[in-house]
mmCIF file of the N, C-alpha and C atoms, coordinates in Angstrom:
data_MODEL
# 
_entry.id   MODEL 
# 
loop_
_atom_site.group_PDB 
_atom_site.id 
_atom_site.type_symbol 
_atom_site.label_atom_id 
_atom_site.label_alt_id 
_atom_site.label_comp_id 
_atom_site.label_asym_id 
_atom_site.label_entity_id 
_atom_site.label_seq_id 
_atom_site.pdbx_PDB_ins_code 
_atom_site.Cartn_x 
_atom_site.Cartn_y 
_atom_site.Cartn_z 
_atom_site.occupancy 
_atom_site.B_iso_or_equiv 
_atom_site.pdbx_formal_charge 
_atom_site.auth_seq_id 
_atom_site.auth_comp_id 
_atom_site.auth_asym_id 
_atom_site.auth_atom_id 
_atom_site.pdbx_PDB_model_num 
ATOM 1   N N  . UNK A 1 1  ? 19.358 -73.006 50.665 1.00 0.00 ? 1  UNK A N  1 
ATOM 2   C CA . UNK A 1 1  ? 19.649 -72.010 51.682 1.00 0.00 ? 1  UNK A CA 1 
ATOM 3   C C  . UNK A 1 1  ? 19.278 -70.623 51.127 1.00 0.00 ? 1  UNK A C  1 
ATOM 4   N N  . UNK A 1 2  ? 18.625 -69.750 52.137 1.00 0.00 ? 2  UNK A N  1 
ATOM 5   C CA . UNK A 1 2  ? 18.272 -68.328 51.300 1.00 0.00 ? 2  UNK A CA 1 
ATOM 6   C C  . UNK A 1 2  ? 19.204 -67.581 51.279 1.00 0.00 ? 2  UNK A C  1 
ATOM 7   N N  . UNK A 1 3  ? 19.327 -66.108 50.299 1.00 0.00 ? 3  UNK A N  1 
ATOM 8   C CA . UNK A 1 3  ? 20.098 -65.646 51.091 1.00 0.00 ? 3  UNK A CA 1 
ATOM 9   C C  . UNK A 1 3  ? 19.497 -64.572 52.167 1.00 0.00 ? 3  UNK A C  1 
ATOM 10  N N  . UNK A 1 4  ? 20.639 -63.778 51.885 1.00 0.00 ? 4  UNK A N  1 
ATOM 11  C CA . UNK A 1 4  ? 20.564 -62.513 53.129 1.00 0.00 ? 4  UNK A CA 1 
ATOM 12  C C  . UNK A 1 4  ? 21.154 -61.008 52.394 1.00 0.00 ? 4  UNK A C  1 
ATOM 13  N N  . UNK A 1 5  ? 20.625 -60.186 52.851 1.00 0.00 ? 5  UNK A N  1 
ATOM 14  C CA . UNK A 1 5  ? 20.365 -58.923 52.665 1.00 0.00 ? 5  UNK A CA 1 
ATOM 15  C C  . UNK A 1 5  ? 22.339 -58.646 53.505 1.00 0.00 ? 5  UNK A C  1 
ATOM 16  N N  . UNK A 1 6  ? 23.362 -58.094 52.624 1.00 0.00 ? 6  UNK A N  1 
ATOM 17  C CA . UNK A 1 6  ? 24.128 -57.266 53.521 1.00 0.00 ? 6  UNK A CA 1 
ATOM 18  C C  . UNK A 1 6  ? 24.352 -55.701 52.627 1.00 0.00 ? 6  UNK A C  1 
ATOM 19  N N  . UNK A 1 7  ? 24.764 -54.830 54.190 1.00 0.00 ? 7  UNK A N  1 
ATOM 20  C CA . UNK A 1 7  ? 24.977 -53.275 53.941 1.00 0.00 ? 7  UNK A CA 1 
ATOM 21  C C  . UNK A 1 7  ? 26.460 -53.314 54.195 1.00 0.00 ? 7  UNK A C  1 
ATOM 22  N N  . UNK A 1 8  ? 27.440 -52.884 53.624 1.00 0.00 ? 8  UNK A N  1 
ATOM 23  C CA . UNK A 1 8  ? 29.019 -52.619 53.539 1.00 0.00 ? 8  UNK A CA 1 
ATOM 24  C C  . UNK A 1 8  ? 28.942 -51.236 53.243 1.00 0.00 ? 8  UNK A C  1 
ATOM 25  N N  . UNK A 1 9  ? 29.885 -50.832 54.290 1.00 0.00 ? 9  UNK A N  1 
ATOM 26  C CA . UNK A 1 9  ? 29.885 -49.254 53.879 1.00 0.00 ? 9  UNK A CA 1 
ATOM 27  C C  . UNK A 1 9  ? 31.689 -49.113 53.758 1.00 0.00 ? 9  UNK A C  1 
ATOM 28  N N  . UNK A 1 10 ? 31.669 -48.342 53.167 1.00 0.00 ? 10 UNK A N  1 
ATOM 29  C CA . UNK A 1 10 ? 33.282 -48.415 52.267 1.00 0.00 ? 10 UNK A CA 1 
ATOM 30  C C  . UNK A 1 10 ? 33.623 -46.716 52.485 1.00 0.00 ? 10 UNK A C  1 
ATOM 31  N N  . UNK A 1 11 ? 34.966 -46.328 52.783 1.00 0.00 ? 11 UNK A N  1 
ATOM 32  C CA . UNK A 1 11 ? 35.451 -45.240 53.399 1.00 0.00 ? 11 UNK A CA 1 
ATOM 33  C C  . UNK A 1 11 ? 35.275 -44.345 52.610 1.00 0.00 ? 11 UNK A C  1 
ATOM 34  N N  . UNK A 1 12 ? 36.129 -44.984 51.284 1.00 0.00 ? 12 UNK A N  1 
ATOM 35  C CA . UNK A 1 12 ? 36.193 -44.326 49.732 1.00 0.00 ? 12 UNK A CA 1 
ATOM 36  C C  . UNK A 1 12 ? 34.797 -44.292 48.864 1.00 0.00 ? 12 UNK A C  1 
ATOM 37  N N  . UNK A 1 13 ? 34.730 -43.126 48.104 1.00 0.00 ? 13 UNK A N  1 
ATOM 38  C CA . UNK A 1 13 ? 33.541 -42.806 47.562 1.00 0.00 ? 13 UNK A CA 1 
ATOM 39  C C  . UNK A 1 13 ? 33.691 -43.372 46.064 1.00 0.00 ? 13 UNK A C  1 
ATOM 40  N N  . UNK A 1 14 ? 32.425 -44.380 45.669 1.00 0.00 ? 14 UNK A N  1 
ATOM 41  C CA . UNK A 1 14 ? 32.525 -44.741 44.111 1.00 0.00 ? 14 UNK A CA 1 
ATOM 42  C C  . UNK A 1 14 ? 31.417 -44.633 43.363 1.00 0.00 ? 14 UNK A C  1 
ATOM 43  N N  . UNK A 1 15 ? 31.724 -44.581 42.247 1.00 0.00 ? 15 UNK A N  1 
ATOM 44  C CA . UNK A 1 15 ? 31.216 -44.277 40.802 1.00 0.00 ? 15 UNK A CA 1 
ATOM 45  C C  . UNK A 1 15 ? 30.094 -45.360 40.855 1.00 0.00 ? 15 UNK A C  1 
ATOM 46  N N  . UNK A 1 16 ? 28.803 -45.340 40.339 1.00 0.00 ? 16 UNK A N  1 
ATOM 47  C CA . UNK A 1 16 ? 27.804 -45.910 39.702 1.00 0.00 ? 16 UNK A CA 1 
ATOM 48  C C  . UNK A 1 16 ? 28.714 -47.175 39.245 1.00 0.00 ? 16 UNK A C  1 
ATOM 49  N N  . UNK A 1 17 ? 29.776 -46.634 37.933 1.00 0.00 ? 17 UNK A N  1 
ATOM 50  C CA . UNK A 1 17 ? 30.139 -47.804 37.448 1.00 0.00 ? 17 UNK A CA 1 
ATOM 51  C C  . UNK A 1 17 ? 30.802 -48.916 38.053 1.00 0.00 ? 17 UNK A C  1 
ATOM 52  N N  . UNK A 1 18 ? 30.835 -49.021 39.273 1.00 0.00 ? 18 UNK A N  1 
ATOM 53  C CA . UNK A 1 18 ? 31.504 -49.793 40.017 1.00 0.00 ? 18 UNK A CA 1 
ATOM 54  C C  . UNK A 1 18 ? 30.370 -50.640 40.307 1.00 0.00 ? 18 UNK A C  1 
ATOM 55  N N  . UNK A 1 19 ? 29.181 -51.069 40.063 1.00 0.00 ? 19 UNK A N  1 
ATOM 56  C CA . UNK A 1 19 ? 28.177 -52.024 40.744 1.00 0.00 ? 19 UNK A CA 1 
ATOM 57  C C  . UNK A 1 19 ? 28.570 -53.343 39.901 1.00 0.00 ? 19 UNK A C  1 
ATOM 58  N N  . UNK A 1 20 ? 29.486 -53.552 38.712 1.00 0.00 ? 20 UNK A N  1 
ATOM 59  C CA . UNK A 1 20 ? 29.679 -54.756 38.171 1.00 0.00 ? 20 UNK A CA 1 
ATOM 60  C C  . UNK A 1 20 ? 30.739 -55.254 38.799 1.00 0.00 ? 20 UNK A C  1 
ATOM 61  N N  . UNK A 1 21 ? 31.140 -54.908 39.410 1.00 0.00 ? 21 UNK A N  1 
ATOM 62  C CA . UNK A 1 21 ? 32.214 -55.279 39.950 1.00 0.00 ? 21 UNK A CA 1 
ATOM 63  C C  . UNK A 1 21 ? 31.952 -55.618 41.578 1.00 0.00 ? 21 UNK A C  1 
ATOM 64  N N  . UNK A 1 22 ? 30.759 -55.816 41.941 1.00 0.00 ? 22 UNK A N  1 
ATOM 65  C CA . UNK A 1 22 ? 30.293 -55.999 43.775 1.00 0.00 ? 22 UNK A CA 1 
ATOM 66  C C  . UNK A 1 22 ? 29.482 -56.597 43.737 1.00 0.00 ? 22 UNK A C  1 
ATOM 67  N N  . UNK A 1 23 ? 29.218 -57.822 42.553 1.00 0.00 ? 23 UNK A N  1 
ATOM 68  C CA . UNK A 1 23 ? 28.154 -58.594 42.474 1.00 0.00 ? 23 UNK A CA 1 
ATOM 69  C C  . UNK A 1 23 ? 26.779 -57.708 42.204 1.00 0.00 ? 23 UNK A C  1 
ATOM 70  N N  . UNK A 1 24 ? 26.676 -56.766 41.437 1.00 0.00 ? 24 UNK A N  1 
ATOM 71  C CA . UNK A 1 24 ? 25.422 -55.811 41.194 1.00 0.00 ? 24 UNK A CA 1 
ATOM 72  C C  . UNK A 1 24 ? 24.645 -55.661 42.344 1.00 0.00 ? 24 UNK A C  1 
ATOM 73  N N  . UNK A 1 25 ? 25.210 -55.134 43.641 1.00 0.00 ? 25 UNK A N  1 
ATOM 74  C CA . UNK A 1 25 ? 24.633 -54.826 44.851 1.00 0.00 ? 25 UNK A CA 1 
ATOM 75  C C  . UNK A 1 25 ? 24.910 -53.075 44.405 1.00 0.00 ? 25 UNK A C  1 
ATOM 76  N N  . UNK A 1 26 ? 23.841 -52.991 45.063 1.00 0.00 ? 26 UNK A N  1 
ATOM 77  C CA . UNK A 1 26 ? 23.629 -50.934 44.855 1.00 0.00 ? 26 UNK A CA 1 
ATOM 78  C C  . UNK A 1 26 ? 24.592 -50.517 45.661 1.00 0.00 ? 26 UNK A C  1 
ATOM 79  N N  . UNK A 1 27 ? 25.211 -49.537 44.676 1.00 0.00 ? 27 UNK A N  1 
ATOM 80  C CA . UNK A 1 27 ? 25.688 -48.615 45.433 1.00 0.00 ? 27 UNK A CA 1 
ATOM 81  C C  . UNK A 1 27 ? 25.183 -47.089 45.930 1.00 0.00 ? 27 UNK A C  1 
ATOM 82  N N  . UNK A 1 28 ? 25.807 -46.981 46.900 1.00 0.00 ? 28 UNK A N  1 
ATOM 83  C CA . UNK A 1 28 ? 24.615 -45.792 47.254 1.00 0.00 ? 28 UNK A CA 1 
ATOM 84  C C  . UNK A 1 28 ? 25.934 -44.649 48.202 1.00 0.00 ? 28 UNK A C  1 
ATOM 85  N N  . UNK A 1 29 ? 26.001 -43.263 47.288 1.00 0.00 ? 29 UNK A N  1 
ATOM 86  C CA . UNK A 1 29 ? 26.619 -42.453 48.210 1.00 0.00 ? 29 UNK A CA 1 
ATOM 87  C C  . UNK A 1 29 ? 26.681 -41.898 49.418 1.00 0.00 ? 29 UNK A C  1 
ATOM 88  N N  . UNK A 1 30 ? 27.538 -42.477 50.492 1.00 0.00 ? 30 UNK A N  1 
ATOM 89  C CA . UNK A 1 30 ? 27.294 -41.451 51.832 1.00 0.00 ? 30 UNK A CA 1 
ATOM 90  C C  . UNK A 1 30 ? 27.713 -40.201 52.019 1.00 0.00 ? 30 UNK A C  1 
ATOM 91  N N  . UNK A 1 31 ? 26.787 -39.130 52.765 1.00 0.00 ? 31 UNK A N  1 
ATOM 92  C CA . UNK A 1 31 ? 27.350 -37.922 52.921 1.00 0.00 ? 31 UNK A CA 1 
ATOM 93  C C  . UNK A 1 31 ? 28.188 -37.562 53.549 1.00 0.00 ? 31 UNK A C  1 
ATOM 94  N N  . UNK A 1 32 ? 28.998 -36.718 52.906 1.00 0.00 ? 32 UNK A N  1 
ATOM 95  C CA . UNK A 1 32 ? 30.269 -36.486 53.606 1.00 0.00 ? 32 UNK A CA 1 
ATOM 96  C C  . UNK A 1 32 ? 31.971 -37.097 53.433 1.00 0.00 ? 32 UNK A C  1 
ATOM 97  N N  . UNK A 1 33 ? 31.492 -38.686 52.041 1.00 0.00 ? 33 UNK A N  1 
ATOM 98  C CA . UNK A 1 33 ? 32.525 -39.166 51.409 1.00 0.00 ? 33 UNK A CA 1 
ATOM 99  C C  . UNK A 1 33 ? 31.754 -40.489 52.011 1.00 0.00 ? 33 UNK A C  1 
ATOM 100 N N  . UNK A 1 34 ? 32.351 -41.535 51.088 1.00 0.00 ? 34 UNK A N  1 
ATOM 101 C CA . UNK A 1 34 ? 31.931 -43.117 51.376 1.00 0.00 ? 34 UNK A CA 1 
ATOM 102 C C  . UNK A 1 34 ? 31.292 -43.724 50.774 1.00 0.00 ? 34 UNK A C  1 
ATOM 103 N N  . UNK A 1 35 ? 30.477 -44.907 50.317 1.00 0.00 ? 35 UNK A N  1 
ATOM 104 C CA . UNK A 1 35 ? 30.124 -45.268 49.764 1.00 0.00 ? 35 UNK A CA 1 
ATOM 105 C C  . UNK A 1 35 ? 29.308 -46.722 50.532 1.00 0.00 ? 35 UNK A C  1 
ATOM 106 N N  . UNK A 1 36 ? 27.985 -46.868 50.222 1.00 0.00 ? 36 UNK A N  1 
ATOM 107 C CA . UNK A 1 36 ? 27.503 -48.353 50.844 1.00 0.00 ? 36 UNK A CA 1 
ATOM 108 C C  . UNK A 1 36 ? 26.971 -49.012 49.653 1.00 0.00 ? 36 UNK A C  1 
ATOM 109 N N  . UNK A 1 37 ? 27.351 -49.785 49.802 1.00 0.00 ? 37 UNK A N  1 
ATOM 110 C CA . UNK A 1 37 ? 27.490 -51.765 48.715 1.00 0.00 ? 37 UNK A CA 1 
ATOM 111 C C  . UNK A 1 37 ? 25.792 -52.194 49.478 1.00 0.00 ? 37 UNK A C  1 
ATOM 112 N N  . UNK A 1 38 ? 24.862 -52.516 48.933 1.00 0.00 ? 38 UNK A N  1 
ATOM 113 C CA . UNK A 1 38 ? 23.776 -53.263 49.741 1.00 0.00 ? 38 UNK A CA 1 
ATOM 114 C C  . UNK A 1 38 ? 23.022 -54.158 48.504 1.00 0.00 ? 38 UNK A C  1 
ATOM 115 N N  . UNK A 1 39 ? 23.163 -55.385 49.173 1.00 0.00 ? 39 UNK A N  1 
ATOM 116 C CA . UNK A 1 39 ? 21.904 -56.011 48.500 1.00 0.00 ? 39 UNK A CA 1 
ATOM 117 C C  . UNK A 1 39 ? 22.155 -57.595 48.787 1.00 0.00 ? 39 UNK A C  1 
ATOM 118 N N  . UNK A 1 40 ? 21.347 -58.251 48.428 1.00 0.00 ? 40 UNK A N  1 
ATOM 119 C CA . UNK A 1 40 ? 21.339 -59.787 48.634 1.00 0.00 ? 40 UNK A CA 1 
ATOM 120 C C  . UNK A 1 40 ? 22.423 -60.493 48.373 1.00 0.00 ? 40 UNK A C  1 
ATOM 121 N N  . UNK A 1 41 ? 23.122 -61.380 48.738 1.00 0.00 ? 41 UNK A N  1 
ATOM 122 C CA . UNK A 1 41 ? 24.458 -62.648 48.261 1.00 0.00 ? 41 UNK A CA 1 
ATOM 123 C C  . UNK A 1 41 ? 23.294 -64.092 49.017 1.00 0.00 ? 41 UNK A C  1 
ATOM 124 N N  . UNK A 1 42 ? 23.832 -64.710 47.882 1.00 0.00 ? 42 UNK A N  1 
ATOM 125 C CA . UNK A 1 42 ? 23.353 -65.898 47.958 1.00 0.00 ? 42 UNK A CA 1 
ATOM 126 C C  . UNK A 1 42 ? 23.940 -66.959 49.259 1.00 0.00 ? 42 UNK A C  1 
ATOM 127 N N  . UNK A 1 43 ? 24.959 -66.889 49.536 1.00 0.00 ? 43 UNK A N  1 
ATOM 128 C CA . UNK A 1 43 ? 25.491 -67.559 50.711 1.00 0.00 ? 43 UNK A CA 1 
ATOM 129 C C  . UNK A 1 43 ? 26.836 -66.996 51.369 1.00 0.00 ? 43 UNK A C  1 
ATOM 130 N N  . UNK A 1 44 ? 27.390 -67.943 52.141 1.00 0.00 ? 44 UNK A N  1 
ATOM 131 C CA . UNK A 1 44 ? 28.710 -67.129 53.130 1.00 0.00 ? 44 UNK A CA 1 
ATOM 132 C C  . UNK A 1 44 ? 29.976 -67.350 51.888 1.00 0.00 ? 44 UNK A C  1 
ATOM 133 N N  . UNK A 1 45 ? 30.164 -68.166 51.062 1.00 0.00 ? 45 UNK A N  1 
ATOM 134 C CA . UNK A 1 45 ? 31.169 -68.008 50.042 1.00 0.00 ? 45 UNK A CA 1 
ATOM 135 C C  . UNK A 1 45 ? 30.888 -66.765 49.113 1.00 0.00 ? 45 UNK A C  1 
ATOM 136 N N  . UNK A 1 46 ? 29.796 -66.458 48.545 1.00 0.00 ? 46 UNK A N  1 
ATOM 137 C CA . UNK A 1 46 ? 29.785 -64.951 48.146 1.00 0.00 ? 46 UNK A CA 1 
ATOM 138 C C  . UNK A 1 46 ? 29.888 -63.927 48.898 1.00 0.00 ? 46 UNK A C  1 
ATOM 139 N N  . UNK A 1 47 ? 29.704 -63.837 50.113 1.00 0.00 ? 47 UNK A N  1 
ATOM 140 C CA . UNK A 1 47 ? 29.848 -62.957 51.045 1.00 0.00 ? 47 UNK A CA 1 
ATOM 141 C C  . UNK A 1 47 ? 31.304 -62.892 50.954 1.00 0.00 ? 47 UNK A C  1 
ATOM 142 N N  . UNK A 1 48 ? 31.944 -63.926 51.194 1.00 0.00 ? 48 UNK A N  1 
ATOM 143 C CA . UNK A 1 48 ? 33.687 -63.520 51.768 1.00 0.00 ? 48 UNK A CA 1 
ATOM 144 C C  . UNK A 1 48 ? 34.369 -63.305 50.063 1.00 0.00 ? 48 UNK A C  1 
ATOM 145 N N  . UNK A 1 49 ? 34.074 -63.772 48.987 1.00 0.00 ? 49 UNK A N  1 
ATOM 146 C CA . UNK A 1 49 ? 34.500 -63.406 47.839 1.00 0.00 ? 49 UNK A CA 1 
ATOM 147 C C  . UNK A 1 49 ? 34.616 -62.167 47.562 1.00 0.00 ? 49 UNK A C  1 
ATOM 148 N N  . UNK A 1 50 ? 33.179 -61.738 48.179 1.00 0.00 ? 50 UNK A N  1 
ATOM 149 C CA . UNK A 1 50 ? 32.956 -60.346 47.676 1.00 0.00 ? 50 UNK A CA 1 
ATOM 150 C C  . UNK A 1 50 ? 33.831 -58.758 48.812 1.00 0.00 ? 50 UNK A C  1 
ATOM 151 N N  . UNK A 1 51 ? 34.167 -59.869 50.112 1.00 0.00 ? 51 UNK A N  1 
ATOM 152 C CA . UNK A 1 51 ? 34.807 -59.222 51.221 1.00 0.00 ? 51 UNK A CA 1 
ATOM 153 C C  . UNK A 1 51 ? 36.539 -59.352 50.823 1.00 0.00 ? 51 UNK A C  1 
ATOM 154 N N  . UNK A 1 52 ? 36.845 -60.081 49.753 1.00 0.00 ? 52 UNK A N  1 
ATOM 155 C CA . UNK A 1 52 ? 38.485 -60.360 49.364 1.00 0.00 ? 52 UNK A CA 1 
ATOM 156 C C  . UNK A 1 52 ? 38.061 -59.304 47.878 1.00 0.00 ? 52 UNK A C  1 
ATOM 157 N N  . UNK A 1 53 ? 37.538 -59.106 47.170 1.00 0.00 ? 53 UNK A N  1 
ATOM 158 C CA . UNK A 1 53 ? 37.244 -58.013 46.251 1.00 0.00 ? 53 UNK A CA 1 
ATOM 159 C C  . UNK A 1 53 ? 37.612 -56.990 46.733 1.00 0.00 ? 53 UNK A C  1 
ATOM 160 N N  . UNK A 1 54 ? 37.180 -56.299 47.623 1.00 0.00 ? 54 UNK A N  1 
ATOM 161 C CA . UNK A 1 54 ? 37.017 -55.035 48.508 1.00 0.00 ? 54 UNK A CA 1 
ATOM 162 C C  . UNK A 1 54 ? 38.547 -54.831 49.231 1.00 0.00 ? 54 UNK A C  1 
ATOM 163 N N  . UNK A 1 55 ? 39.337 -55.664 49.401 1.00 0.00 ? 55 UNK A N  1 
ATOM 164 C CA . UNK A 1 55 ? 40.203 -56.016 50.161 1.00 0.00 ? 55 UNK A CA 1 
ATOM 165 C C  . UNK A 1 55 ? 41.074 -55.620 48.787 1.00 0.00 ? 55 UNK A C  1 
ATOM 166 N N  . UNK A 1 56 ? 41.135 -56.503 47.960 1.00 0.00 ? 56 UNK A N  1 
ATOM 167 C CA . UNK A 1 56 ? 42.044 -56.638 46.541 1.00 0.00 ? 56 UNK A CA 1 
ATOM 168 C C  . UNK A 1 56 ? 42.133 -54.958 45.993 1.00 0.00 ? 56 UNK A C  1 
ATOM 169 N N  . UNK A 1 57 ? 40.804 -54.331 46.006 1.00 0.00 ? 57 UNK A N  1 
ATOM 170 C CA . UNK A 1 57 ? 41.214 -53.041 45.434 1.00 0.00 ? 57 UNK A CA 1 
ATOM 171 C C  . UNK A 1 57 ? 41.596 -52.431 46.409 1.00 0.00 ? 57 UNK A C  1 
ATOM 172 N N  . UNK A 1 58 ? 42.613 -52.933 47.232 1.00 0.00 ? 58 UNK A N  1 
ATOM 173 C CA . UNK A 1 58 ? 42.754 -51.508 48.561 1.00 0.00 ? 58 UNK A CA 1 
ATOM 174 C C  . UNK A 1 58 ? 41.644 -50.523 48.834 1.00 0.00 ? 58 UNK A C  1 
ATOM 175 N N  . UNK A 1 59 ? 40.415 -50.986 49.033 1.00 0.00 ? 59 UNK A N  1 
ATOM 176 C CA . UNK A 1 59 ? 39.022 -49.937 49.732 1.00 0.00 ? 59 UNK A CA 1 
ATOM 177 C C  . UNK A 1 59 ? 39.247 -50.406 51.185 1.00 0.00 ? 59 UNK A C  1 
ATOM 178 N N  . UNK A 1 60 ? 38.586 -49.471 51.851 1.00 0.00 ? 60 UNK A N  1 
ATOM 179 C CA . UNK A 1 60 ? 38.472 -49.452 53.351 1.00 0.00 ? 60 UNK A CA 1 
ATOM 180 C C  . UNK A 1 60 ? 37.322 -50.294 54.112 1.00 0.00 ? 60 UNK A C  1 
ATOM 181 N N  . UNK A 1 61 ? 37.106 -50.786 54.310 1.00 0.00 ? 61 UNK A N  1 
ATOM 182 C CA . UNK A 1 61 ? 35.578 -51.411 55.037 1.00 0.00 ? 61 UNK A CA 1 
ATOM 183 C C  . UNK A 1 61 ? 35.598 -50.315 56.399 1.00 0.00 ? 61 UNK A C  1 
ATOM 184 N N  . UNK A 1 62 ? 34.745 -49.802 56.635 1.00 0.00 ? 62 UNK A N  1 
ATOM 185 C CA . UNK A 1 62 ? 34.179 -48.898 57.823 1.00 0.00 ? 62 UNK A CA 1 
ATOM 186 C C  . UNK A 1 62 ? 32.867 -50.163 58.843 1.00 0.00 ? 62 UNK A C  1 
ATOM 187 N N  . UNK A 1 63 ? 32.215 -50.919 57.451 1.00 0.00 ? 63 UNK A N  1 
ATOM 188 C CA . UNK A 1 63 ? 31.108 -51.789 58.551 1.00 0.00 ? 63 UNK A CA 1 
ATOM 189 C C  . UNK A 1 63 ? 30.676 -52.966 57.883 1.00 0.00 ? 63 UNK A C  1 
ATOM 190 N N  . UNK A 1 64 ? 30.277 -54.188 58.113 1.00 0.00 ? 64 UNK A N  1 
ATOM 191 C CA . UNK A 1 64 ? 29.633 -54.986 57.192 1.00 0.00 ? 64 UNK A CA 1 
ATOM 192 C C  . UNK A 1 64 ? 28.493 -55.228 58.056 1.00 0.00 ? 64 UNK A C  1 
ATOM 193 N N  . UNK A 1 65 ? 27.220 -55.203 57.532 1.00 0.00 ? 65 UNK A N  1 
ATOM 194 C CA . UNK A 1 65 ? 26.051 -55.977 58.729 1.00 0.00 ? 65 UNK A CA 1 
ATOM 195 C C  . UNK A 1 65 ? 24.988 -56.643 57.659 1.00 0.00 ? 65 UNK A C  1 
ATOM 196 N N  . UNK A 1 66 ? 24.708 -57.932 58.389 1.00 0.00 ? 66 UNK A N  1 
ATOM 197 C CA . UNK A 1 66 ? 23.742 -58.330 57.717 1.00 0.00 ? 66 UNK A CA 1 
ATOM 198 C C  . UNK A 1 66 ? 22.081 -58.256 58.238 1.00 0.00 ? 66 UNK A C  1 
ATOM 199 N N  . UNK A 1 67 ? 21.345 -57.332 57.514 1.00 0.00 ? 67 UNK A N  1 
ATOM 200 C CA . UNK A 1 67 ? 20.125 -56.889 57.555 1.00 0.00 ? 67 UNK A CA 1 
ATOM 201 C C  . UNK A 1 67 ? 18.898 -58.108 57.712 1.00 0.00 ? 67 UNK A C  1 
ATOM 202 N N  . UNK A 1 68 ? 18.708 -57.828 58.968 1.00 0.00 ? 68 UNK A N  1 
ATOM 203 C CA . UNK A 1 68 ? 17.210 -58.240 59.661 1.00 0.00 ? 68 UNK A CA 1 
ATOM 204 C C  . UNK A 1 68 ? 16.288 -59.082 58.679 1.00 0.00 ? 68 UNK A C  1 
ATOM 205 N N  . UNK A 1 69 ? 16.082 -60.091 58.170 1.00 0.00 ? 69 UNK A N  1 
ATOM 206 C CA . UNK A 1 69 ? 14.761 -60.147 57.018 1.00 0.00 ? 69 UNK A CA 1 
ATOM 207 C C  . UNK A 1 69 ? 13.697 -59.431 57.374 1.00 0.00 ? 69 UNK A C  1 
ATOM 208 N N  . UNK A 1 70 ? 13.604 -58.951 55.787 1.00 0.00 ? 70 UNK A N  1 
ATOM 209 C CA . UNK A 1 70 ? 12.301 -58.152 55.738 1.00 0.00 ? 70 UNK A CA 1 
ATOM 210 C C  . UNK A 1 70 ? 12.959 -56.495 55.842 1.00 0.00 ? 70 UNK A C  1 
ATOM 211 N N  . UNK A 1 71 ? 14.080 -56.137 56.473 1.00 0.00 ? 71 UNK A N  1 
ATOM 212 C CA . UNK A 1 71 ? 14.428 -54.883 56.647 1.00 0.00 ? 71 UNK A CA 1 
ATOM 213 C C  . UNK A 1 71 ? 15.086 -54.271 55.331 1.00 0.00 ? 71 UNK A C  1 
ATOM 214 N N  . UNK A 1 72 ? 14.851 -53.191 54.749 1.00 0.00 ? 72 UNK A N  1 
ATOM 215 C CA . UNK A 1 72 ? 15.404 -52.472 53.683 1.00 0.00 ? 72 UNK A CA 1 
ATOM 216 C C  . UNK A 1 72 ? 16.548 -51.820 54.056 1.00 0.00 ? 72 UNK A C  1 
ATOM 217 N N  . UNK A 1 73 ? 17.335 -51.756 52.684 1.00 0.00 ? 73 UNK A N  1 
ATOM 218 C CA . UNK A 1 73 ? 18.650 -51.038 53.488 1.00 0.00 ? 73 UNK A CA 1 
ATOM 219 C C  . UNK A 1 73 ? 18.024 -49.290 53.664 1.00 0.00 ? 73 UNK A C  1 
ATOM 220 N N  . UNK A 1 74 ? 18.809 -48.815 53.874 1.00 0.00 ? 74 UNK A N  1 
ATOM 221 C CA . UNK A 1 74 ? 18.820 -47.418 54.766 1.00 0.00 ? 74 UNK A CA 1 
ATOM 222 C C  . UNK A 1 74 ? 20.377 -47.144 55.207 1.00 0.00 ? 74 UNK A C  1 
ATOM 223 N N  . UNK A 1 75 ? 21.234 -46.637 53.799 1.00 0.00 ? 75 UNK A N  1 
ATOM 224 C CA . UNK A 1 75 ? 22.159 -46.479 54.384 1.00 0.00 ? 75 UNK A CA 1 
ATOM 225 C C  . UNK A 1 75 ? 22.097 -45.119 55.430 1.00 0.00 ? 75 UNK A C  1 
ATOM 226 N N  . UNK A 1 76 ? 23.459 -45.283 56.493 1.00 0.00 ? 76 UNK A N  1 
ATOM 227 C CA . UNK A 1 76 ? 24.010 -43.868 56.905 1.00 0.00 ? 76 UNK A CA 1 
ATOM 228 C C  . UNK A 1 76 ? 23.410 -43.087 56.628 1.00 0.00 ? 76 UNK A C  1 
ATOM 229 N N  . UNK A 1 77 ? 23.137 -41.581 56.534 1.00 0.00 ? 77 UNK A N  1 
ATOM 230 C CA . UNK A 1 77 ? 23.988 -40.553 55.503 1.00 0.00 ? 77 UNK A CA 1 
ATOM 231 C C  . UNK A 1 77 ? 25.005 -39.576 56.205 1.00 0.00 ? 77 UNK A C  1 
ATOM 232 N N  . UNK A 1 78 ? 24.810 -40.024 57.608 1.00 0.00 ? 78 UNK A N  1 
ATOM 233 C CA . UNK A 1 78 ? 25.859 -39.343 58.690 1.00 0.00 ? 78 UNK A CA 1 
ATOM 234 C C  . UNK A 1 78 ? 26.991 -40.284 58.803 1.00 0.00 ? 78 UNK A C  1 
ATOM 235 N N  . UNK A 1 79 ? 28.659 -39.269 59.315 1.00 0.00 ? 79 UNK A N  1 
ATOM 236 C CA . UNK A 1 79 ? 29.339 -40.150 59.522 1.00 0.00 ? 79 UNK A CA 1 
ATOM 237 C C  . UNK A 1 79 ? 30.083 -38.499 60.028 1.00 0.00 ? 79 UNK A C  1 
# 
């Protein structure tokens, strides 16, 4: 099974050093405060692992979407 490309955008704004901890999906700052998680998971059990992570550190989820194949992320930078 392939995977899939997802973009999570998170309320709270984080540190670079936080990508070991989100399955080494980029993080990428939004303007204005926030933070988006993007990059490939191998299937729907890493997906929801990585959605009880996010959950466990008390962060906010604002969006989860999974990206089009072939589409690059592009977070926000408005909010």
């Amino acid at each position: 099974m392939p995977s899939h490309t997802y973009e999570i955008c998170l309320q709270e704004a984080l540190e670079p050093r936080w990508t070991e901890w989100f399955a080494g999906l980029m993080l990428r700052p939004i303007a204005g405060g926030g933070t988006t998680l993007c990059g490939p998971l191998p299937d729907k059990a890493a997906l929801h692992g990585l959605l009880n992570r996010i959950y466990d550190l008390n962060l906010t989820i604002l969006t989860v979407r999974r990206l089009p194949a072939g589409e690059t992320h592009h977070a926000e930078e408005q909010r």
